[in-house]
C-alpha positions in Angstrom: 122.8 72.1 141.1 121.7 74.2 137.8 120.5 78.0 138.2 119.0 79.3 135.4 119.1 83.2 134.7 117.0 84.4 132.1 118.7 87.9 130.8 119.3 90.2 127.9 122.3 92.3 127.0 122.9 95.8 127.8 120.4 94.7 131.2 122.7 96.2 134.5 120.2 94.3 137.0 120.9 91.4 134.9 124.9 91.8 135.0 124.6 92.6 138.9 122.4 89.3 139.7 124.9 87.6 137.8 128.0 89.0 139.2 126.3 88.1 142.6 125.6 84.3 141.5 128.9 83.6 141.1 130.3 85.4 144.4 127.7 82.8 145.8 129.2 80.1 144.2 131.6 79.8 147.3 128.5 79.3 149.4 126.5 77.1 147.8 128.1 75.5 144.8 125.8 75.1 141.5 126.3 75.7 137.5 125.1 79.0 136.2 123.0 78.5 132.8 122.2 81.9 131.2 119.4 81.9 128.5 119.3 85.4 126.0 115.5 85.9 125.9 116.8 87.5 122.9 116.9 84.7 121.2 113.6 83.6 121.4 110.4 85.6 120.6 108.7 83.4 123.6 111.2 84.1 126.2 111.2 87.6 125.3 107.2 88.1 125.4 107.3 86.6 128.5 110.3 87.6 130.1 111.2 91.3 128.9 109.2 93.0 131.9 110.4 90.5 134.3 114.0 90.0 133.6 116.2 89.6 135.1 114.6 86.0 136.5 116.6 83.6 138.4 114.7 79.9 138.4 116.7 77.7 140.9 114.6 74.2 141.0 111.6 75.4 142.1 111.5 78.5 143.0 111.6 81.6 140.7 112.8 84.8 141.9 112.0 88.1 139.6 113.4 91.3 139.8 113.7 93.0 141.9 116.3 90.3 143.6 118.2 91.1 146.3 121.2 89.1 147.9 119.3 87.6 150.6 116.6 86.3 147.9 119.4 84.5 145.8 121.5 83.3 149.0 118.2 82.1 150.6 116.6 80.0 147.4 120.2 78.7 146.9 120.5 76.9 150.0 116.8 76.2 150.6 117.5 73.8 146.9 120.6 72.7 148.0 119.3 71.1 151.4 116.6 69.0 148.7 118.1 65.2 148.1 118.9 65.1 144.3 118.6 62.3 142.5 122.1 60.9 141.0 123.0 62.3 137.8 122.1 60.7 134.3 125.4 59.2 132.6 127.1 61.6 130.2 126.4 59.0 127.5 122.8 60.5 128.0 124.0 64.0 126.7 123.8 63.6 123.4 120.3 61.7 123.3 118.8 65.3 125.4 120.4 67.9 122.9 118.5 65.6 120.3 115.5 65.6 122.6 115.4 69.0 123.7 116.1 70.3 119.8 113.5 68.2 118.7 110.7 69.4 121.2 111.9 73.5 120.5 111.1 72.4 116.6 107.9 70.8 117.7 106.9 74.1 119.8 108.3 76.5 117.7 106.2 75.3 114.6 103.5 72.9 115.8 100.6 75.1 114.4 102.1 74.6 110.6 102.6 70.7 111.2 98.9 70.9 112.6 97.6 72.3 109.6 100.0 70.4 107.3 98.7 67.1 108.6 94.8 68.2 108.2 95.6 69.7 104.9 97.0 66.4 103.7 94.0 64.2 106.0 91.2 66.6 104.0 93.2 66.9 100.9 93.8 63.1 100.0 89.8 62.3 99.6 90.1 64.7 96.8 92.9 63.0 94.9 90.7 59.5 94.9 87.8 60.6 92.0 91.2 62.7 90.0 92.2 59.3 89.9 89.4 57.5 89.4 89.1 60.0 86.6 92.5 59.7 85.0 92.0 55.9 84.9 94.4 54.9 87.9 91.6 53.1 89.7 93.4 50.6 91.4 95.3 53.9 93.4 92.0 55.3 94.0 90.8 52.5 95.5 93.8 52.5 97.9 92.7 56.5 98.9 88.9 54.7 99.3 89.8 51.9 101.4 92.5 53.3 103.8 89.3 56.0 104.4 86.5 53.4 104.5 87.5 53.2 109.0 87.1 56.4 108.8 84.3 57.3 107.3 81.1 55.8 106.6 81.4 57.1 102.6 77.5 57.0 101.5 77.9 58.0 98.0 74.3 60.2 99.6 76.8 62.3 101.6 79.5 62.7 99.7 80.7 64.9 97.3 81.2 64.2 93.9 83.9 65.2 90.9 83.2 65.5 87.2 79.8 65.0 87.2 76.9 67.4 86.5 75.8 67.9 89.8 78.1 67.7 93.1 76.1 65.9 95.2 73.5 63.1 94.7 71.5 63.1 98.5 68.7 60.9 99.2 65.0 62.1 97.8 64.3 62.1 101.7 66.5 65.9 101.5 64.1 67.3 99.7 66.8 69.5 97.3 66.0 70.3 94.0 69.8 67.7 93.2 68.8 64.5 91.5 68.9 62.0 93.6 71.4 58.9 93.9 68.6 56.8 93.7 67.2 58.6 90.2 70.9 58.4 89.0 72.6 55.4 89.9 69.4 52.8 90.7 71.0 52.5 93.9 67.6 51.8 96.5 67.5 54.8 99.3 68.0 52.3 101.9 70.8 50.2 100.4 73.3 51.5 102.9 76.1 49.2 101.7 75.7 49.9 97.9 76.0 53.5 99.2 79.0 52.7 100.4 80.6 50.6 97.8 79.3 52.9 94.9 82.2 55.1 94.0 81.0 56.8 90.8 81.3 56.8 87.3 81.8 58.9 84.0 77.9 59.4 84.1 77.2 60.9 87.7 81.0 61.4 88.5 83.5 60.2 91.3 82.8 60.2 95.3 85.0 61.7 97.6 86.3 59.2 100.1 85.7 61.3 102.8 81.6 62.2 103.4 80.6 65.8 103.2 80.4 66.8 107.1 84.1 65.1 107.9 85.2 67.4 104.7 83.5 70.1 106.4 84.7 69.5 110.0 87.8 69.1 108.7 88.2 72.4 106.4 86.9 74.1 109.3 89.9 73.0 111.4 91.9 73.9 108.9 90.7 77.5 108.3 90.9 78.2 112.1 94.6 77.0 112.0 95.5 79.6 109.6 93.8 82.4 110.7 95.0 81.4 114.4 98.4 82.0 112.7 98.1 85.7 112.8 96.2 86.0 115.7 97.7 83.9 117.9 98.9 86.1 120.6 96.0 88.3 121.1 93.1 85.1 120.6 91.8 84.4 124.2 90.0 80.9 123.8 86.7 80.5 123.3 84.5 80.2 125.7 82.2 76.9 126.6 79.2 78.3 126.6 79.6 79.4 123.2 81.5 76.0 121.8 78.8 74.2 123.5 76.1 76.6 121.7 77.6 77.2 118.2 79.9 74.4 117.9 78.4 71.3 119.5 74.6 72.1 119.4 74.2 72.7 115.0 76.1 69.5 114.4 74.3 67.4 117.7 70.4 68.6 116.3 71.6 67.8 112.5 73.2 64.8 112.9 71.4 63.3 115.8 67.9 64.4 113.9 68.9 61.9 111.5 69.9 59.3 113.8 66.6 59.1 115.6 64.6 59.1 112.1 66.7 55.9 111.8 64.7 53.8 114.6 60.7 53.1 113.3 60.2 52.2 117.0 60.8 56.1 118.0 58.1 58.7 117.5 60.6 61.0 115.4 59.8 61.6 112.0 62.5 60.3 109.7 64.8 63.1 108.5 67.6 63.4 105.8 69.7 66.5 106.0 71.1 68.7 102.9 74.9 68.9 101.6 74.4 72.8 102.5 73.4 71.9 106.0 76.1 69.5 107.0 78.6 71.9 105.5 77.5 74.7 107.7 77.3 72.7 110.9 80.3 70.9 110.4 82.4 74.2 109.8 81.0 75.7 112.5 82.0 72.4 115.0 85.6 72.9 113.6 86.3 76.7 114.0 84.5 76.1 117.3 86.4 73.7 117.9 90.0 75.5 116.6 89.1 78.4 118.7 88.8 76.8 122.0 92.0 74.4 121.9 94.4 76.2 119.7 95.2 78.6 122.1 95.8 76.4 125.4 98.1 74.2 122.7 99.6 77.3 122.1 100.3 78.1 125.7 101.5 74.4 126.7 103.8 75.0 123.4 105.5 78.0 124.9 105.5 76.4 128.2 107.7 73.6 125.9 109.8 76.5 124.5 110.7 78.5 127.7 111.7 74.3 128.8 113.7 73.5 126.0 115.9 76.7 125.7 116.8 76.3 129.3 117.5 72.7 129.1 119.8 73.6 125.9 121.5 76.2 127.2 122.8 73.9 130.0 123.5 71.8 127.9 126.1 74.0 125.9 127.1 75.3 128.9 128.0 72.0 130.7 
């Protein structure tokens, strides 16, 4: 049976709940794991005003803990069938395990934003190639996106051209359109798609211009969330629903109905500008109301982990 005491040097409750753990030893036999919240800036956040904290299976006493409390828990765990204990062979594979998820924990927010960097980054890279002549590369970056994305040269950005977007005339910008440029029809959704660009009007993105947006906008929250992780409550509903959800569901879904002749909605075409701004919005919103319940499941992870590895150094 493993106790787990969560302590810090130079703590005299921690030393006497310690002292008295082992006396009980006698009693109630089990293998005392200590974990230095020292160690970890989680543990110590959470623990520092608490300590010293005794977690015996379920139950979690906090100070202050009397005799009684420890002597009590102890035998009330003890009298709880156990199942049999994993082979030792099994030790090494959990010290992997357990490292592996405190890594993961410790720094999920940088591979979060190290993965969207590379997913919003890598669209970029196809028209630099397409540029430098290394088409047949490009086309790789354009067809592992094509699932993805729908990739309408209409909604997409554009490299080395003269203008950085070519929308449909139906916009109403003052950007020439793709049509005027290219000869492309407005309606020719799967020219749109194939056209990729060339020295005249440029090189598409491979990803369209509200996924870039979305995207970025994830990406922006992640860093800022860096430095105000522990203070960032999350956000509320009402306010993803209303300036996350609702911008990107009108805009989008304003152009979907203009799509059906049958409905009594008059077709629409929305602007690069607009599509930037709503999809930013939909992923900050959307940052700000999971990064900090990922956060707290991660240092739910952490608090895990360091336990599970200190018994594991100690055993």
């Amino acid at each position: 049976m493993r106790v787990t005491l969560y302590d810090r040097p130079g703590c005299t409750l921690c030393d006497e709940v310690r002292d008295e753990l082992r006396r009980l030893q006698a009693q109630v036999s089990h293998e005392l794991v200590e974990v230095n919240i020292e160690s970890d800036s989680v543990l110590h956040s959470r623990f520092v005003e608490q300590i010293p904290v005794v977690v015996i299976g379920p139950y979690t006493l906090r100070a202050p803990i009397s005799p009684t409390d420890l002597r009590v828990a102890l035998q009330a765990y003890a009298s709880v069938p156990k199942p049999s204990e994993a082979p030792s062979v099994a030790r090494p594979v959990a010290v992997h395990t357990n490292r592996m998820l405190r890594f993961i924990s410790r720094h999920w927010l940088a591979l979060f934003n190290l993965v969207i960097l590379l997913y919003v980054g890598l669209p970029f890279i196809a028209p630099v190639l397409m540029k430098a002549g290394a088409e047949r590369q490009a086309h790789w970056i354009y067809k592992a996106y094509s699932p993805l994305c729908h990739q309408w040269a209409f909604r997409s950005w554009f490299l080395f051209g003269p203008q950085p977007a070519y929308p449909r005339d139906l916009a109403g910008t003052t950007l020439t359109s793709l049509a005027t440029a290219t000869g492309i029809a407005e309606n020719d959704l799967q020219a749109a798609r194939e056209f990729v660009g060339n020295e005249q009007v440029g090189y598409k993105v491979a990803l369209c211009q509200r996924d870039v947006a979305i995207y970025t906008g994830l990406l922006i929250g992640g860093v800022v969330f860096a430095g105000v992780r522990r203070r960032l409550q999350p956000m509320p509903i009402w306010a993803w629903l209303l300036f996350g959800i609702l911008p990107v569901a009108l805009d989008g879904g304003s152009q979907l109905l203009g799509a059906f002749p049958f409905l009594p909605w008059l077709a629409r075409e929305s602007t690069p500008l607009l599509r930037t701004v709503t999809g930013l919005a939909f992923g900050l919103a959307n940052a700000w109301l999971a990064y900090p319940y990922v956060e707290e499941s991660m240092n739910e992870a952490r608090v895990l982990s360091s336990a599970r590895l200190a018994g594991t150094r100690t055993g």
